[in-house]
DRENTOR-519312 format. One line per field, with one value per residue: residue number from 1; z, x, y of N, C-alpha, C in turn. Coordinates in steps of 0.001 Angstrom, whole numbers, plus 500000, padded with zeros to 6 digits. Example, Ala and Ser with C-alpha at 12.3 -4.5 7.8 and 13.67 -1.06 7.14 Angstrom:
residues 2
i	c(1, 2)
n.up	c(507800, 507080)
n.east	c(513190, 512850)
n.north	c(494310, 497750)
ca.up	c(507800, 507140)
ca.east	c(512300, 513670)
ca.north	c(495500, 498940)
c.up	c(507800, 507870)
c.east	c(513200, 512900)
c.north	c(496700, 500030)
//
This chain:
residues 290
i	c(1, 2, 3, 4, 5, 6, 7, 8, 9, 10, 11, 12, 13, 14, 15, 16, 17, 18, 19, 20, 21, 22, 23, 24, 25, 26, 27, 28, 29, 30, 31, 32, 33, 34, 35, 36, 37, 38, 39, 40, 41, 42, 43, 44, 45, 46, 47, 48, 49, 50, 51, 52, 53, 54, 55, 56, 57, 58, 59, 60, 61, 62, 63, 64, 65, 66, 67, 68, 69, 70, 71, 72, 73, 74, 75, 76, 77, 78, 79, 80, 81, 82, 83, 84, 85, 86, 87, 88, 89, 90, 91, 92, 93, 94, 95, 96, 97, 98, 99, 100, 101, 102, 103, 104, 105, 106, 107, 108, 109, 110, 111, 112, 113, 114, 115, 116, 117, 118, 119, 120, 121, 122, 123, 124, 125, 126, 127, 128, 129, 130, 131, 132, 133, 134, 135, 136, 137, 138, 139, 140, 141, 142, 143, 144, 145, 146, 147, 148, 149, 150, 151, 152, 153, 154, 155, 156, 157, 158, 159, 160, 161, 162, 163, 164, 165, 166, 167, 168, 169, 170, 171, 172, 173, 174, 175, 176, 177, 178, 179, 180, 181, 182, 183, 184, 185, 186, 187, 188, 189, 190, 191, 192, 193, 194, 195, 196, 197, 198, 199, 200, 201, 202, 203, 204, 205, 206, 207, 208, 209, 210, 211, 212, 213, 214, 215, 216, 217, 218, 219, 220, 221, 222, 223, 224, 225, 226, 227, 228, 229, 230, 231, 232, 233, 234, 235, 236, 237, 238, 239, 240, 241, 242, 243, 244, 245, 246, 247, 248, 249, 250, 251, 252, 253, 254, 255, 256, 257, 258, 259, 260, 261, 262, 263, 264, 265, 266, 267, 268, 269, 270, 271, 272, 273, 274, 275, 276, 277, 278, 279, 280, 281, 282, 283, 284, 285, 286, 287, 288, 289, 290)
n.up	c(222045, 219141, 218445, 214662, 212868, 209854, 207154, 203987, 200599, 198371, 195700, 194456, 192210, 189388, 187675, 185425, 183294, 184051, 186446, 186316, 187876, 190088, 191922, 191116, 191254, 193648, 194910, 194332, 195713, 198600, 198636, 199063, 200138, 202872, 202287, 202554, 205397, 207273, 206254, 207767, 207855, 209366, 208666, 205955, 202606, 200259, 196790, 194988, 192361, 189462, 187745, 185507, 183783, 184502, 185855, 188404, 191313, 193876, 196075, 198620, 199258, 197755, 199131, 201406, 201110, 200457, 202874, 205063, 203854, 204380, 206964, 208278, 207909, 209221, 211310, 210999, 210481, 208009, 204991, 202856, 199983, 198632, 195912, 193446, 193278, 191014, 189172, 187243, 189003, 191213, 192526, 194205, 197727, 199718, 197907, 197577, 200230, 200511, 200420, 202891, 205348, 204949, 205565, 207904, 209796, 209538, 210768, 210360, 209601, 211015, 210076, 207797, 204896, 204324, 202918, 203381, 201504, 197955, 195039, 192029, 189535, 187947, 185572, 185514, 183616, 181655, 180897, 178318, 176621, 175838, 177488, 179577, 182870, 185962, 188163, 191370, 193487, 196878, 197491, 200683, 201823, 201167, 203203, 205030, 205416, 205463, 207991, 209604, 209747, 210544, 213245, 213582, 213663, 214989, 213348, 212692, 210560, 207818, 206754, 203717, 202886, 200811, 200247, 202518, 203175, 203425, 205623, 207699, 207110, 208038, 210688, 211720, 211436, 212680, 214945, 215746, 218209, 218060, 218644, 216026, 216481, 216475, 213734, 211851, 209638, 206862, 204929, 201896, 199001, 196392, 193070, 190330, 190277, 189789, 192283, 195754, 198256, 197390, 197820, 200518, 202957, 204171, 203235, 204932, 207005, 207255, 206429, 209057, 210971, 210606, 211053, 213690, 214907, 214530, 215241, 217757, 218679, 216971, 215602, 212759, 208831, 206592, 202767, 199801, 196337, 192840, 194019, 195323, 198309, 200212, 200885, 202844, 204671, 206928, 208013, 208911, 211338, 213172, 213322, 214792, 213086, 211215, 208419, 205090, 202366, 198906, 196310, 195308, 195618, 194964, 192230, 189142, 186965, 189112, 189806, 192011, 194026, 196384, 198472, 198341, 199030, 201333, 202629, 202279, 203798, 206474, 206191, 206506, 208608, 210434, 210494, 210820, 213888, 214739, 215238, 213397, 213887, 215216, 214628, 216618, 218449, 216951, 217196, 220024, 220440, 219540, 220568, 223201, 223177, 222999)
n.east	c(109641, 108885, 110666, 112043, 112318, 114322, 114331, 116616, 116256, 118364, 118226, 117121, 115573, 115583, 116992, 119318, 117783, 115511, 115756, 117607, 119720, 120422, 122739, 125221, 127461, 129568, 131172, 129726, 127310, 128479, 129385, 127050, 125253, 126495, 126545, 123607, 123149, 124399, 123123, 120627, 119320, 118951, 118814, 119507, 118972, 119744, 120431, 122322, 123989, 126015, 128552, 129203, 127198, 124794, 122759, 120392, 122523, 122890, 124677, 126448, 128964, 129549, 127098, 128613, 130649, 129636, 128250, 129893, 131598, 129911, 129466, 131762, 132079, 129856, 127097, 124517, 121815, 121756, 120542, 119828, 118164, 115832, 116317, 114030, 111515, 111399, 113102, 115869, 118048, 117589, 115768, 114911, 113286, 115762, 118057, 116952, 117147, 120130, 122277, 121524, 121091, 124402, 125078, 124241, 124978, 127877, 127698, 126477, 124131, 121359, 118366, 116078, 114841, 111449, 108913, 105441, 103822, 102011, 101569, 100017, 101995, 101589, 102124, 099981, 100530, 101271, 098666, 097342, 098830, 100899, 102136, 103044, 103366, 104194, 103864, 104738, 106358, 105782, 106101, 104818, 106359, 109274, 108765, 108276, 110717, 112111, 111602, 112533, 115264, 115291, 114625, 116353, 119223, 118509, 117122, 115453, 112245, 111894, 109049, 107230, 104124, 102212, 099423, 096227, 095821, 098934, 099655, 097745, 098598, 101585, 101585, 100210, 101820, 103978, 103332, 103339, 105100, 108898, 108364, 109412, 112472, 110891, 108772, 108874, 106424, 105798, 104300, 102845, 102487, 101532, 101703, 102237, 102103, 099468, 098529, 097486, 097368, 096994, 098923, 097260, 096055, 093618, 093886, 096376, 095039, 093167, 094747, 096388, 094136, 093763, 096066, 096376, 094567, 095515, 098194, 099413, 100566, 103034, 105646, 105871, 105856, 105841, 105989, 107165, 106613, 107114, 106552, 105466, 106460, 105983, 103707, 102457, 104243, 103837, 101102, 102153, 103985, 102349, 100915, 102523, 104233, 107066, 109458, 110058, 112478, 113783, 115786, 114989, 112277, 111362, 109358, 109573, 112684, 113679, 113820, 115037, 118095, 119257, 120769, 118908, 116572, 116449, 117183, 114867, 113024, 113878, 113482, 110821, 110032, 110791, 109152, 106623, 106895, 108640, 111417, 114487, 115603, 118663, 120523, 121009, 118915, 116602, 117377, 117373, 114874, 113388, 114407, 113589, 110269, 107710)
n.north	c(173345, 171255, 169174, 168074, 165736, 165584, 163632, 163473, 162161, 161088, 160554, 157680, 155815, 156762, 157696, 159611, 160986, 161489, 162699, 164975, 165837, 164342, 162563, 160438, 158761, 157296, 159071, 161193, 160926, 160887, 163308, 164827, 163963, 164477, 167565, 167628, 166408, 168468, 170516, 170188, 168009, 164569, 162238, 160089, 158734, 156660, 155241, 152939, 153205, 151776, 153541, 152987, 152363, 153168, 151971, 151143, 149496, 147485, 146781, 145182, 146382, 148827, 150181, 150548, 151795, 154676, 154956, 154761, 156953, 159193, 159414, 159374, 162444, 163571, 163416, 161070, 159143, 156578, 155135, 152840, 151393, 148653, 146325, 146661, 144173, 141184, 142237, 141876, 141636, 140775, 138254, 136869, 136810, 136523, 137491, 140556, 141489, 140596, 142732, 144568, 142890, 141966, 144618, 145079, 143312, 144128, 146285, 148931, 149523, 151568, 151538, 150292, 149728, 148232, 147680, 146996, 146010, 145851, 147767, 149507, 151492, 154134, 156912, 160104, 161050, 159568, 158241, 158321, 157090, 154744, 153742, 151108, 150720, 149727, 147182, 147340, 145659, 143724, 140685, 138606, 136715, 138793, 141133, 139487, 138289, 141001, 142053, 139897, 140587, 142975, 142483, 140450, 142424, 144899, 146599, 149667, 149805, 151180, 152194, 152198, 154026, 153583, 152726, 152843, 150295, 149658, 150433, 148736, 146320, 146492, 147335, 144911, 142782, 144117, 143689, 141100, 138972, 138153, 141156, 143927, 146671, 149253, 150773, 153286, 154920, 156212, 158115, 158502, 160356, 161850, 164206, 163167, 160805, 158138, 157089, 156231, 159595, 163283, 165157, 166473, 168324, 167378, 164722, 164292, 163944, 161462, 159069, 159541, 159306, 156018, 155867, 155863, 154581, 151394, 151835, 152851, 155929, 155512, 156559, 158968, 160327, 162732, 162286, 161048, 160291, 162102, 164448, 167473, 168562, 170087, 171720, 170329, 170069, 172282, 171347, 168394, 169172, 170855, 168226, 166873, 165443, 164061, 164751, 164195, 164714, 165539, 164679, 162158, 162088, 164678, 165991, 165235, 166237, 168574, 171462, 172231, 170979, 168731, 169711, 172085, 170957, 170370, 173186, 173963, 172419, 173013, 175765, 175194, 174427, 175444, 177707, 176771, 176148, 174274, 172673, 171509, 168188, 166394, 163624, 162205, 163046, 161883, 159283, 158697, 159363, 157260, 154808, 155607, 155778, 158258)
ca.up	c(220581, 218258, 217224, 213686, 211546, 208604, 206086, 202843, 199755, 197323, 194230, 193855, 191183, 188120, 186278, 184783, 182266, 184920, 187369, 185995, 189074, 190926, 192634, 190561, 191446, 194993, 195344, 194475, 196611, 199715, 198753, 198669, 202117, 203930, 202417, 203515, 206588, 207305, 206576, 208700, 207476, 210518, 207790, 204818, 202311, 199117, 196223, 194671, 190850, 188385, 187298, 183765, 183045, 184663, 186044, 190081, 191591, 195438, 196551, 199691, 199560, 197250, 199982, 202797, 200379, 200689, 204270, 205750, 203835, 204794, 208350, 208521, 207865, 209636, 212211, 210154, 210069, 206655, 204723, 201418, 199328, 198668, 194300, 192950, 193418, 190010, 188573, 187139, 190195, 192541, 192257, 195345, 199346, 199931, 196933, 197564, 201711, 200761, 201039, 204408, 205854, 205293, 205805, 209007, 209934, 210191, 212448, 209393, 209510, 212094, 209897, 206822, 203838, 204421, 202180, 203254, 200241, 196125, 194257, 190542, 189607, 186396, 185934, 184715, 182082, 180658, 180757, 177514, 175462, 175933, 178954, 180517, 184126, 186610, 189727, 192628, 194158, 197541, 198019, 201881, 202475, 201479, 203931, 206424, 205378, 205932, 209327, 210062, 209780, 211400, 214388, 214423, 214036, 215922, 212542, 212603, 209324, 207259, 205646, 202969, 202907, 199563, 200235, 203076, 203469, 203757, 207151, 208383, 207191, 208550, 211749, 212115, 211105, 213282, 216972, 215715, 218717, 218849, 217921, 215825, 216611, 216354, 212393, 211121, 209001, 206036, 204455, 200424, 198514, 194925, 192312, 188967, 190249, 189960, 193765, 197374, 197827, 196972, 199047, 200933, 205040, 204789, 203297, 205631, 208693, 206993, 206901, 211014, 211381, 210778, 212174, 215215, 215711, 213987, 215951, 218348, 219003, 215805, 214392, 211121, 208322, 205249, 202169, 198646, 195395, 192191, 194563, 195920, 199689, 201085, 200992, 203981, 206012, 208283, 208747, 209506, 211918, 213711, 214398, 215408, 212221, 210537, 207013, 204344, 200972, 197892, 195042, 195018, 195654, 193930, 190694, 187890, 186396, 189944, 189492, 193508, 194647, 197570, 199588, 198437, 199202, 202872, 203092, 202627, 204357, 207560, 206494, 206582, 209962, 211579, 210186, 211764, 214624, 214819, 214848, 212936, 214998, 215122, 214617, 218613, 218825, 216342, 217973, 221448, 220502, 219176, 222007, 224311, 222454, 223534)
ca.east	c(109670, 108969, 111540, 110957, 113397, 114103, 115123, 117150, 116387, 119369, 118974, 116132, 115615, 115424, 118706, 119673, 117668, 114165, 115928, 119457, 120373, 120583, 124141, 125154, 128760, 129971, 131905, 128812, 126504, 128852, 129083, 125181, 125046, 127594, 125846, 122181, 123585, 124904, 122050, 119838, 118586, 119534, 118376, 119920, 118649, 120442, 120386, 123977, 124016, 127016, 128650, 129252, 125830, 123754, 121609, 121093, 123572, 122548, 125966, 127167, 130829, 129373, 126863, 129797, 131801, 129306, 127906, 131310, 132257, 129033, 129713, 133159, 131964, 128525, 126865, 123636, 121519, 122597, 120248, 119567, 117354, 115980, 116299, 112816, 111097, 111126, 113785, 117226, 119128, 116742, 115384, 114259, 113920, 117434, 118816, 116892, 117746, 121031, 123002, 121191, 122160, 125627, 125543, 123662, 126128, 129048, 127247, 126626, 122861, 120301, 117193, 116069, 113683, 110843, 107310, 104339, 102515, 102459, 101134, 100432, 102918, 101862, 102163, 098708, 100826, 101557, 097727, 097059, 099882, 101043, 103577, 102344, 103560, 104855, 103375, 105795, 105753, 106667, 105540, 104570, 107399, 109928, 108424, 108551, 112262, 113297, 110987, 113309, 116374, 115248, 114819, 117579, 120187, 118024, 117319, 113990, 111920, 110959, 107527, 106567, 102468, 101283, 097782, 096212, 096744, 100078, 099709, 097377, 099545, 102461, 101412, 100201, 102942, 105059, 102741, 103718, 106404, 109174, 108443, 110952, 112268, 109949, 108779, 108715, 105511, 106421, 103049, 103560, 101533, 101839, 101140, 102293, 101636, 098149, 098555, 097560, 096857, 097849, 099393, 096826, 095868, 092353, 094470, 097523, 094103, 092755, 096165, 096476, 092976, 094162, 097446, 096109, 094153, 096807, 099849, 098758, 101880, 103996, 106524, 105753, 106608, 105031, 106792, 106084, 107008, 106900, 105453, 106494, 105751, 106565, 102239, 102022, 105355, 103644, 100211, 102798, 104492, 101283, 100549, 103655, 105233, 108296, 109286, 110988, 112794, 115196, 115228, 113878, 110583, 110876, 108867, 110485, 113707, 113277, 115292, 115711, 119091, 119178, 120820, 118104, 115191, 116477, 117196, 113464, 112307, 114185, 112435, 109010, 109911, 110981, 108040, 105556, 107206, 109040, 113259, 115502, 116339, 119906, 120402, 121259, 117780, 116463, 118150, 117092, 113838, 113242, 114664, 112238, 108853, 106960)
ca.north	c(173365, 170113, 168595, 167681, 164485, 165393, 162698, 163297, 161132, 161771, 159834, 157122, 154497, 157371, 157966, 161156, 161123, 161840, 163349, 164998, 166770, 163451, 162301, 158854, 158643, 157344, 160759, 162578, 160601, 161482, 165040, 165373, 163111, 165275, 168814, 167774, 166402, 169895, 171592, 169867, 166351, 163484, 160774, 160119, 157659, 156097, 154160, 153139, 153403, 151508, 154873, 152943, 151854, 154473, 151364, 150973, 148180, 147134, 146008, 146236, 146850, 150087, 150905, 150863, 152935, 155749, 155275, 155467, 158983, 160051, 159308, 160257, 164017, 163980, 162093, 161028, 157963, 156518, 153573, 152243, 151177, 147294, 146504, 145931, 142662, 140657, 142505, 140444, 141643, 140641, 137026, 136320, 137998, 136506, 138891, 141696, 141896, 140421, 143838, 144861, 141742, 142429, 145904, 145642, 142242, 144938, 147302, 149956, 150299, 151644, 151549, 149245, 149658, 147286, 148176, 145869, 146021, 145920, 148613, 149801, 152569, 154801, 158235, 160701, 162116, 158437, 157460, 158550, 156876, 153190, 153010, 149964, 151068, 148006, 147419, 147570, 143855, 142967, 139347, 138824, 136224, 139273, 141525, 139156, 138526, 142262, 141980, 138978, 140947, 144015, 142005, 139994, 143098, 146018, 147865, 150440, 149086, 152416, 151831, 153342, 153584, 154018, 152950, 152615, 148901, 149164, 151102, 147613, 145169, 146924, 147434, 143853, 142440, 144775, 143359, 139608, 138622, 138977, 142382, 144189, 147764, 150442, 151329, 154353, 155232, 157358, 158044, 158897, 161234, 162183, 164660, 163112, 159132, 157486, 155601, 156779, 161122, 164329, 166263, 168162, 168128, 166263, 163335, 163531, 162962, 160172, 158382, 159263, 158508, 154778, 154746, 156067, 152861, 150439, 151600, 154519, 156615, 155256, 157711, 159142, 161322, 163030, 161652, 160704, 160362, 162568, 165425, 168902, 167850, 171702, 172457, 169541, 170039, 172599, 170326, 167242, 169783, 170710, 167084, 166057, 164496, 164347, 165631, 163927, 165417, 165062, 164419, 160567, 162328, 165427, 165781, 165030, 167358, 169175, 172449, 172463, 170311, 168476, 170562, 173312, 170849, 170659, 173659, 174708, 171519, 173541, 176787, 175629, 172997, 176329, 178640, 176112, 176411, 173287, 172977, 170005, 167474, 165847, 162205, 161679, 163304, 160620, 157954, 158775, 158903, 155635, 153970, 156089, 155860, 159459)
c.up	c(220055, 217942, 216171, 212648, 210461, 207948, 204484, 201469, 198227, 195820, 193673, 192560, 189452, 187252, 186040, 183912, 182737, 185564, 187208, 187063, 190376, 191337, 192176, 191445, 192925, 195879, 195384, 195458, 198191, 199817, 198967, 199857, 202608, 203945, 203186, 204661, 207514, 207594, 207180, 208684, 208692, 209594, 206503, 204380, 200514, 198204, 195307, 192956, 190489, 187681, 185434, 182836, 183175, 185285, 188244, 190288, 193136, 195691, 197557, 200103, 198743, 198139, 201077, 202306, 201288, 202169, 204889, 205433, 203950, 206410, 208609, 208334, 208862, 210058, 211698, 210097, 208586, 206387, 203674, 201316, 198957, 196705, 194628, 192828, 191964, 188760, 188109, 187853, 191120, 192532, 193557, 196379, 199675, 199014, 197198, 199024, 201346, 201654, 202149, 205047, 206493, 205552, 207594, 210255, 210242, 210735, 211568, 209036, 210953, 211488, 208395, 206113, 203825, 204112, 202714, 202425, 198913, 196074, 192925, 190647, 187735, 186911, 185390, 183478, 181062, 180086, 179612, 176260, 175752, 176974, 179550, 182094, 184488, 188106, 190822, 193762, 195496, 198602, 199987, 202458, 202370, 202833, 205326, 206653, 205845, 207554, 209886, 210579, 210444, 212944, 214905, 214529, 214720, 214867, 212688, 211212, 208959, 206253, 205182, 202601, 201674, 199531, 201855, 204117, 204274, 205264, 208126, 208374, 208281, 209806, 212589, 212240, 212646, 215091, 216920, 216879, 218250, 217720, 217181, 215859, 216062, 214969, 212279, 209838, 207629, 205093, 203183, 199843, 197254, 194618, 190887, 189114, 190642, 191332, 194791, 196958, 197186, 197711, 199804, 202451, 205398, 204538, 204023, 207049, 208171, 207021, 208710, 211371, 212159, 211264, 213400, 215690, 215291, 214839, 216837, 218620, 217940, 215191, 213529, 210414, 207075, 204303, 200903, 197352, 193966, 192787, 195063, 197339, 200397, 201563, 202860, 205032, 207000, 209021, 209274, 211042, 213160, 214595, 214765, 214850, 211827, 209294, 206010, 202651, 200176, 196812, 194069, 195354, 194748, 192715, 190132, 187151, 187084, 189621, 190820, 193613, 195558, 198856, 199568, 199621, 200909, 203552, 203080, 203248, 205713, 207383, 207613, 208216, 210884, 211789, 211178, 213320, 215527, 215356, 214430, 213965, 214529, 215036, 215685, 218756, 218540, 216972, 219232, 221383, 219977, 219820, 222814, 223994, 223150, 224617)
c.east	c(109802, 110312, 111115, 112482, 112971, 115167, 115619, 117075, 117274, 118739, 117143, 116659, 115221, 116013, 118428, 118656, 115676, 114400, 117670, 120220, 121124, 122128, 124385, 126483, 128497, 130126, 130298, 127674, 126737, 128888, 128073, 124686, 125450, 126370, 124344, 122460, 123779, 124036, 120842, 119038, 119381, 119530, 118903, 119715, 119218, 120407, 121810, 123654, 125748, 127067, 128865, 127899, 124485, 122532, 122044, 121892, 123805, 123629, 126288, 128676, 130659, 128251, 127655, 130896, 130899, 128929, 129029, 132268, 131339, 129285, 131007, 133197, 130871, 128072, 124660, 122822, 121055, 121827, 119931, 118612, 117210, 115878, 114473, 112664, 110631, 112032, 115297, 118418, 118740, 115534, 114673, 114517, 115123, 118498, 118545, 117156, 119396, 122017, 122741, 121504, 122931, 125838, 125359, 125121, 127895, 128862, 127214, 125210, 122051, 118789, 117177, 114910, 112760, 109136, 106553, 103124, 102894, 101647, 101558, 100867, 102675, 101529, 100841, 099083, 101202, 100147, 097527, 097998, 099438, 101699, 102718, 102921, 103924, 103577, 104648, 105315, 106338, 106220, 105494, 105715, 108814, 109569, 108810, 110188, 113549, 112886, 112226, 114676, 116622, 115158, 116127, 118885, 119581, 117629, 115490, 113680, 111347, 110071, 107186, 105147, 102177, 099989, 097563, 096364, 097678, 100053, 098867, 098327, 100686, 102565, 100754, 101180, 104155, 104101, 102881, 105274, 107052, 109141, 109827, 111153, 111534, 109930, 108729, 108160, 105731, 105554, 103481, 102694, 102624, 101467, 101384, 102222, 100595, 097965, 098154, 096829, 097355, 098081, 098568, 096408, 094734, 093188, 095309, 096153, 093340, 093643, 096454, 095277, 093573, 095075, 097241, 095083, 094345, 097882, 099812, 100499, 102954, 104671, 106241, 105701, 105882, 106444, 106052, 107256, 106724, 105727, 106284, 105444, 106059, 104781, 102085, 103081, 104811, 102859, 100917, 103196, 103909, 100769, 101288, 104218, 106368, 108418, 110615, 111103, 113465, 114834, 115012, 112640, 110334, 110261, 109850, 111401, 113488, 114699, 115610, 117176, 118946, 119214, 119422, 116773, 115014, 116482, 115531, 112570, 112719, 113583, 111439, 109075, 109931, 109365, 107115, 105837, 107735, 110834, 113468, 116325, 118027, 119847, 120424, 119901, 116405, 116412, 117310, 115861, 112856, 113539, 113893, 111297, 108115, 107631)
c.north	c(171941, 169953, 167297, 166735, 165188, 164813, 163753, 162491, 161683, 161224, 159426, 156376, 155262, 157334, 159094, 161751, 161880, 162865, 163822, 165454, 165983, 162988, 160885, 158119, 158343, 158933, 161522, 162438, 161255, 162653, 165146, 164713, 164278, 166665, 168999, 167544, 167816, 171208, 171296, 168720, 165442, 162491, 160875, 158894, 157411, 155065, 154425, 153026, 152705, 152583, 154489, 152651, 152506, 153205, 151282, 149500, 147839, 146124, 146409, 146884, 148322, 150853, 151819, 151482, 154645, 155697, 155313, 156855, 159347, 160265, 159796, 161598, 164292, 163105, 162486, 159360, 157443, 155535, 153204, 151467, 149366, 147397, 145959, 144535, 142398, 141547, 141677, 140912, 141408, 140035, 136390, 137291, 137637, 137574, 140169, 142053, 141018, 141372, 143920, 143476, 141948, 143761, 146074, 144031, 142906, 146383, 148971, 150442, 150301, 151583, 151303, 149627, 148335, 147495, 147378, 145940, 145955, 147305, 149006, 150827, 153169, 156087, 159376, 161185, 160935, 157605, 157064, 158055, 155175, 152780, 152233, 149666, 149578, 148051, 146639, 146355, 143736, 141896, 139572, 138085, 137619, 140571, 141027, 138731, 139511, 142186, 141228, 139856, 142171, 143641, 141439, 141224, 144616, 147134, 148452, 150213, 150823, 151618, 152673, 152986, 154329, 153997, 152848, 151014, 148477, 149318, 149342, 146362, 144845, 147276, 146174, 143009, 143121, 144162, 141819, 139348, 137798, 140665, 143296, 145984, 148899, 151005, 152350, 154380, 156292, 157487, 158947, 159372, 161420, 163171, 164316, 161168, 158988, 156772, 156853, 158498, 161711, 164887, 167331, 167097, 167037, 164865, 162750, 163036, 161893, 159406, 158526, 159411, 156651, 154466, 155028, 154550, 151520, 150071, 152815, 154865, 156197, 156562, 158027, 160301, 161923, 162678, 161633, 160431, 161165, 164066, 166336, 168386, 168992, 171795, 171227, 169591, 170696, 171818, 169235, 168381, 169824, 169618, 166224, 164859, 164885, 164757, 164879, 163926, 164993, 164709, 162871, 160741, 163758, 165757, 165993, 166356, 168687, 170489, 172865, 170841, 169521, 169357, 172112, 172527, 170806, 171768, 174375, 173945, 172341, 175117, 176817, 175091, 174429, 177423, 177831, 175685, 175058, 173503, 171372, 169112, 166424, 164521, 161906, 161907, 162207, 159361, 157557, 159000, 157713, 154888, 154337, 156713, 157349, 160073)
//
């Protein structure tokens, strides 16, 4: 029987006001770690929010708040989020890998947010107005910054592949010695953002078309943003991917929970005849590639 990762994404870079259901608070972050933990997520992924300002706040003494009561209930690989590039908390790749750094500097992360690519970010339902969308920057020196740091402390770089691009970059980048531990591919599909697919099967084999002759045997996961990603968990399943949920990908004012979205991410993993793998399982297979 497959065993099938499945990640957690609690929060994301929304606020309440996108996504109200989301976990802002420390306390509520660890509650909403611990419960998916529980119900079958190995991965848990976080962004820390200032509970007075409702804005995110990439600190690490407020990361190592929550990854240590997440861990002290549940044995979970725990990692956060890098701030947006060109934002006024995050001035350069030294600011935005600051935290990981230090987080990974006191032996508190196994696996690091590291994009290799930009992309424009608007939504189909904003075309028609004025929102002048951003595009999602991450210069090539920060890239090679988080690269840097994933090497020097042993952390696995999660990539998120918005286009196909990212998957070349990212896999060039990743055969530059000294190589740095083994990425994890986390291929992103939409239904309410203009970037990359939609969630259906011909698109997840055009995406492992290319990573099959990029990075043959690379880990990887169906994923996304602003998408119900349940229609592709069995096809990932099938070809021997992973599955990752929550509500930093859920469409917008998702009336599923976290703990719901895992628990139907472990439905479908089982229906397709998969099972949830444990973080040791995780672990131990990233150290021994296939």
């Amino acid at each position: 029987m497959a065993k099938v990762w499945i990640e957690a994404a609690l929060n994301g870079p929304w606020g309440r006001e996108r996504q109200p259901g989301m976990p802002l608070t420390v306390e509520e972050i660890i509650a909403e770690g611990i419960a998916a933990a529980e119900a079958g997520a190995a991965i848990i992924h976080i962004h820390a929010y200032d509970p007075d300002t409702g804005r995110q706040r990439d600190e690490w003494p407020i990361y190592t708040r929550i990854i240590e009561g997440i861990r002290a209930r549940a044995d979970a690989i725990v990692y956060p989020t890098i701030p947006l590039a060109g934002s006024d908390y995050a001035g350069s790749a030294d600011r935005r890998f600051g935290h990981t750094a230090e987080l990974a500097r006191r032996g508190l992360l196994e696996w690091t947010v590291v994009d290799p690519g930009s992309v424009s970010f608007v939504r189909f339902d904003e075309l028609g107005g004025t929102a002048p969308g951003f595009i999602y920057v991450n210069p090539l020196d920060d890239v090679r910054d988080g690269l840097r740091i994933a090497r020097q402390y042993g952390l696995h770089p999660s990539y998120a592949i918005y286009e196909p691009g990212f998957t070349r970059l990212g896999a060039a980048l990743a055969a530059i010695a000294p190589k740095p531990p083994t990425p994890v591919y986390r291929l992103m599909f939409s239904d309410e953002f203009a970037w990359g697919f939609p969630p259906r099967p011909e698109y997840l084999d055009a995406h492992l078309t290319l990573l099959a002759e990029t990075a043959p045997g690379a880990p990887w996961m169906v994923a996304g943003l602003g998408v119900d990603i349940r229609p592709l968990i069995a096809p990932a399943v099938e070809r021997g991917g992973h599955v990752r949920v929550g509500l930093e990908d859920a469409p917008w004012r998702s009336e599923l929970g976290n703990q719901q979205w895992v628990d139907e991410a472990v439905r479908l993993v089982q229906a397709a005849g998969g099972e949830p793998a444990t973080a040791a399982e995780v672990r131990l297979t990233l150290r021994e590639p296939g």
